[in-house]
C-alpha positions as CSV (number, residue, x, y, z in Angstrom):
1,X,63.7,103.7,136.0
2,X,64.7,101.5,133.1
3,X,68.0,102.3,131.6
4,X,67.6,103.1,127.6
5,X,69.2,100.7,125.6
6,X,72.0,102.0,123.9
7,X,72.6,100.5,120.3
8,X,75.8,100.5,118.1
9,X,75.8,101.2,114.6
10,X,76.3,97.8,113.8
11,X,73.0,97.0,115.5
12,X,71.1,99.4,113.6
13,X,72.5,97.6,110.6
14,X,71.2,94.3,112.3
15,X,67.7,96.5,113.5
16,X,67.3,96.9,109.5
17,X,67.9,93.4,108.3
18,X,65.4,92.3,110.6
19,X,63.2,90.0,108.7
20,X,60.2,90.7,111.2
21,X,60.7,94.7,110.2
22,X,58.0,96.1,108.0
23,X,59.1,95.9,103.9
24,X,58.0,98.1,100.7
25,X,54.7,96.5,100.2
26,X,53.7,96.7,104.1
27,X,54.3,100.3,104.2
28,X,52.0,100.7,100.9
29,X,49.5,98.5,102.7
30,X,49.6,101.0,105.5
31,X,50.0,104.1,103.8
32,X,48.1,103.8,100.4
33,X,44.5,103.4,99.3
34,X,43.7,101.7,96.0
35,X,47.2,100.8,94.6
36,X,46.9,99.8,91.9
37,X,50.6,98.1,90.9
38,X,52.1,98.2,87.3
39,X,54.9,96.0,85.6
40,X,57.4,95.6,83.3
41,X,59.9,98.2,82.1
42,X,58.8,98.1,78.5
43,X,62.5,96.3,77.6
44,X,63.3,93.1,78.9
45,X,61.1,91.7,82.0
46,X,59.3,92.9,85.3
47,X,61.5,92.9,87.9
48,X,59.8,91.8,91.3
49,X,62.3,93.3,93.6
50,X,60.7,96.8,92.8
51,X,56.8,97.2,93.1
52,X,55.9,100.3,91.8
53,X,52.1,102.0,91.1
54,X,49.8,104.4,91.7
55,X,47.6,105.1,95.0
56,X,46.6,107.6,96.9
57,X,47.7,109.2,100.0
58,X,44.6,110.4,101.6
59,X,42.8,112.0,98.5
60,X,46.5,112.9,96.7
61,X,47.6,110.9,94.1
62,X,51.1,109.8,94.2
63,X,53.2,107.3,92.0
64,X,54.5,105.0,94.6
65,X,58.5,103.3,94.1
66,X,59.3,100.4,96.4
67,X,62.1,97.8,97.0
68,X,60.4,94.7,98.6
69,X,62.6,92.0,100.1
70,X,59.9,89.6,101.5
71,X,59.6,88.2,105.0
72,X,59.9,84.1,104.1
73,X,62.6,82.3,102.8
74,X,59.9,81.7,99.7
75,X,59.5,85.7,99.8
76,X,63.3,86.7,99.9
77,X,63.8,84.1,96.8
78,X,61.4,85.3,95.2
79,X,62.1,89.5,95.7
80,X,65.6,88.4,94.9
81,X,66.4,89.3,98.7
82,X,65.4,93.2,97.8
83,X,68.7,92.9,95.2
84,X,66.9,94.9,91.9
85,X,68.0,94.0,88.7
86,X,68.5,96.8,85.8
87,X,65.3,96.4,84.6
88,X,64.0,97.4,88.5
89,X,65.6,100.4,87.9
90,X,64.1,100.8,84.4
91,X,60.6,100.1,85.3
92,X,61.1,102.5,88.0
93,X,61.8,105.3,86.1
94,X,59.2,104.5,83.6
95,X,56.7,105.6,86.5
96,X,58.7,108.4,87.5
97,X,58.3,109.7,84.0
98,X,54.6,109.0,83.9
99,X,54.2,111.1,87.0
100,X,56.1,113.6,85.7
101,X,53.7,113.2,82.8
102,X,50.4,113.5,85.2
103,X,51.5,115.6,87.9
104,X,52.0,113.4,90.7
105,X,54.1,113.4,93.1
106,X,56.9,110.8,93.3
107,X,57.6,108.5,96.8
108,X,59.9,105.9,96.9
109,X,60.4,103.2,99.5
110,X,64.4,102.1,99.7
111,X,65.5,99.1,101.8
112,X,68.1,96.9,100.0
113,X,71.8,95.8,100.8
114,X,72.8,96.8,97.0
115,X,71.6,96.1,93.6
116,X,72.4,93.0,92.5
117,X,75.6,92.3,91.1
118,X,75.1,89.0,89.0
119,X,76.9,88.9,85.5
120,X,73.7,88.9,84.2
121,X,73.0,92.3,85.6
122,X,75.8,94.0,84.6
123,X,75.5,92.4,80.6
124,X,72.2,94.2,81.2
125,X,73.6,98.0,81.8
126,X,73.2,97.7,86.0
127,X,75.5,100.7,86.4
128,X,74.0,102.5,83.7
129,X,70.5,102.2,84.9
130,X,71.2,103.5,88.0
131,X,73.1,106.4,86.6
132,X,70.1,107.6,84.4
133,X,68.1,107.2,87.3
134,X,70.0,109.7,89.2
135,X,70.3,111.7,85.8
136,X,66.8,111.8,85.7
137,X,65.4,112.4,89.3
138,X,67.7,115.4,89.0
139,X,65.4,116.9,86.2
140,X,62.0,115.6,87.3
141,X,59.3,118.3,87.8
142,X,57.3,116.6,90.4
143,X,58.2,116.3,94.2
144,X,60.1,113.2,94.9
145,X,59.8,112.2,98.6
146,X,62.8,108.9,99.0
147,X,62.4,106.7,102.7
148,X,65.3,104.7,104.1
149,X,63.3,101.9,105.4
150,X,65.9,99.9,106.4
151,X,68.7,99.1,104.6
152,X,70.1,101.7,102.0
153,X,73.1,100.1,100.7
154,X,74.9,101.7,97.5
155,X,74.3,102.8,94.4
156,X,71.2,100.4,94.8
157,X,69.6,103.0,97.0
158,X,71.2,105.5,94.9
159,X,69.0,104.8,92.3
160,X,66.0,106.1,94.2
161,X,67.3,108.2,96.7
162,X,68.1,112.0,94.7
163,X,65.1,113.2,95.9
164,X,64.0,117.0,97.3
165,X,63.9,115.2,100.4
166,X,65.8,111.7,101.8
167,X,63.6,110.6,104.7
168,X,65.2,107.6,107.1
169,X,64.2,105.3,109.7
170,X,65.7,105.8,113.0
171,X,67.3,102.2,113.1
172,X,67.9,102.6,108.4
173,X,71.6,102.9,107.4
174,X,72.8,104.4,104.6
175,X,76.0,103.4,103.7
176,X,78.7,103.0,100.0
177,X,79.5,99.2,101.4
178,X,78.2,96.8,103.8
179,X,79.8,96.6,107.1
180,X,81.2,93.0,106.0
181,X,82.6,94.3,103.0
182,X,83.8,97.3,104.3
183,X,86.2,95.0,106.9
184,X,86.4,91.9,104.4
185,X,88.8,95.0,102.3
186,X,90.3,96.9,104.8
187,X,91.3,93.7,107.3
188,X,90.1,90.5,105.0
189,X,88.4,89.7,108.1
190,X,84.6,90.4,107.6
191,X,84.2,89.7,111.3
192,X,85.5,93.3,111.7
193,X,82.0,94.5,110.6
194,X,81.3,95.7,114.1
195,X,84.4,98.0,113.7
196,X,83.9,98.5,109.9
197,X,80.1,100.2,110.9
198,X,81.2,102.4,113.6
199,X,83.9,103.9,111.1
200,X,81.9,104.0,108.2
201,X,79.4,106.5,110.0
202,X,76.0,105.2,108.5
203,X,73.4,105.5,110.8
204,X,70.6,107.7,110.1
205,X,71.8,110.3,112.7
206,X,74.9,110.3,110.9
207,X,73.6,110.9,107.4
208,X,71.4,113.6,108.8
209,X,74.8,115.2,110.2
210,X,76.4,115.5,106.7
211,X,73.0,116.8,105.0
212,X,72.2,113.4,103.2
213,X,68.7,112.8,105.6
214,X,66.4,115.7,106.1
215,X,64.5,113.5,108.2
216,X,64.7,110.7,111.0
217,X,61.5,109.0,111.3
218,X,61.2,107.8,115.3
219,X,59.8,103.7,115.2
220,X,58.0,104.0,118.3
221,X,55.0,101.4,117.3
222,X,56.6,100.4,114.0
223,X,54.2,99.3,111.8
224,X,51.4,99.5,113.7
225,X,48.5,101.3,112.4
226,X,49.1,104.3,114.5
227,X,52.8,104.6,113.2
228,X,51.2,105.0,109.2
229,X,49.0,107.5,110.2
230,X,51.6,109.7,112.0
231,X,54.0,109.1,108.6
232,X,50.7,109.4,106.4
233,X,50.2,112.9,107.7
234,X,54.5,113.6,108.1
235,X,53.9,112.8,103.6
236,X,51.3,114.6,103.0
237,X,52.8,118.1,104.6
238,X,56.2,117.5,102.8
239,X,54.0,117.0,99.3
240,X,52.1,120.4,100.0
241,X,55.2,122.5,100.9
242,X,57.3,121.1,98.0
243,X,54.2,121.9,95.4
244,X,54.2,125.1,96.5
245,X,57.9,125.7,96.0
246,X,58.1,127.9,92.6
247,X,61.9,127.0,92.0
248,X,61.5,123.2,93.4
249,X,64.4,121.8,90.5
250,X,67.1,124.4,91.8
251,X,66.5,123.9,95.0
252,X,66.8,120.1,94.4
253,X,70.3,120.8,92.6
254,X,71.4,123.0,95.5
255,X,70.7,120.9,97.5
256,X,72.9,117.8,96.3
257,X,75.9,120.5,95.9
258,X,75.8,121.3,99.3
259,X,76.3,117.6,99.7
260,X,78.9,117.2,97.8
261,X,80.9,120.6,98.8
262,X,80.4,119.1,102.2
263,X,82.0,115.9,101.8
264,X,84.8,117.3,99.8
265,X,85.3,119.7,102.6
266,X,85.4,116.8,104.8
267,X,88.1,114.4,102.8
268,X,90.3,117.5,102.7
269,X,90.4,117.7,106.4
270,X,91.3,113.8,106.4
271,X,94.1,114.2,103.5
């Protein structure tokens, strides 16, 4: 019998930047029916790194949140390499609000290194976009479902991830700093990262372990049309157990406190 391949954490963090791994707008080819994508976050411009809509899963509505990278070089230029800007952010909770407005339940798709840290960006309010983001999701009515697809680096996944439940990929990371700028800090030698990942305990096992992920989605047959219709049905069970919870926004803030009890618990122990 064929020995299991045993991967590191800093081949997970390769597995995710694969650019042959399905992206944002493959998983709302597979998942979705009739999205219909909408633009702009009423301020300054559209931002392409975030595609965000409305379709439906199955016969539910949903309002649909995703950070595309691209697979080509053209792609990846044009996505800004999955790196959203502020108005990303903005546009994305534009359509939060409108499903908050209409009832529907909230997914969002998170694969990106980090938001993207251009001066432009940060003239633009990066940090605070992201912050009222979080602010928000915290007080939204409808479920919100958030899936690591890959990468989940920083507050750029922060800004879609407070959701009633953080879903990952079983080769995603979820991690404050990349493993090469984690060991670029720490040893100014960013080809550390191998070391810097296994320390930084960011696989999706990991996150489960301190209550971040309440989920680890298995790839077997990635992207393949059996693969959406086992996560098609994994969505649509979530959606019907989380409308039917009467106290959904406490359970949502409890939840995050438990979180962050835990880890302050945990950096006590290291002190």
């Amino acid at each position: 019998m064929a020995r299991k391949e045993i991967l590191t954490p800093y081949d997970r963090v390769r597995q995710a930047r694969d650019a042959r791994r399905p992206t944002g707008l493959d998983y709302i080819r597979g998942l979705f029916d009739n999205f219909m994508e909408l633009h702009g976050d009423r301020r300054y411009a559209d931002d392409p790194a975030i595609v965000g809509g409305i379709g439906f899963l199955d016969n539910q509505p949903v309002t649909v949140i995703a950070i595309e990278k691209g697979h080509t070089l053209k792609e990846h230029k044009l996505r800004n390499f999955g790196a959203p800007q502020p108005e990303g952010y903005r546009k994305a909770l534009r359509l939060m609000k409108q499903a908050e407005k209409f009832g529907r339940p909230v997914i969002c798709l998170i694969d990106t290194a980090g938001a993207f840290c251009g001066i432009g960006a940060e003239e633009r309010g990066q940090g605070l976009a992201i912050a009222e983001n979080m602010m928000e999701m915290s007080t939204l009515s409808v479920p919100i479902i958030s899936v690591l697809i890959g990468e989940g680096g920083s507050g750029g996944a922060l800004g879609l991830g407070l959701a009633d439940r953080v879903w990952m990929m079983q080769n995603g990371y979820y991690s404050a700093i990349s493993p090469e700028g984690c060991a670029s800090i720490l040893w100014k030698d960013a080809k550390r990262a191998d070391q810097a990942a296994a320390n930084l305990r960011l696989t999706a096992e990991d996150a489960r372990d301190f209550g971040v992920a309440d989920r680890i989605i298995l790839e077997r047959e990635l992207g393949s049309d059996k693969f959406y219709a086992r996560m098609k049905r994994a969505l649509l069970e979530e959606i019907r157990e989380l409308e039917a919870d009467p106290d959904l926004l406490n359970h949502r803030y409890q939840h995050f406190r438990r979180i962050g009890q835990q880890a302050k618990i945990q950096r006590s122990d290291h002190e």
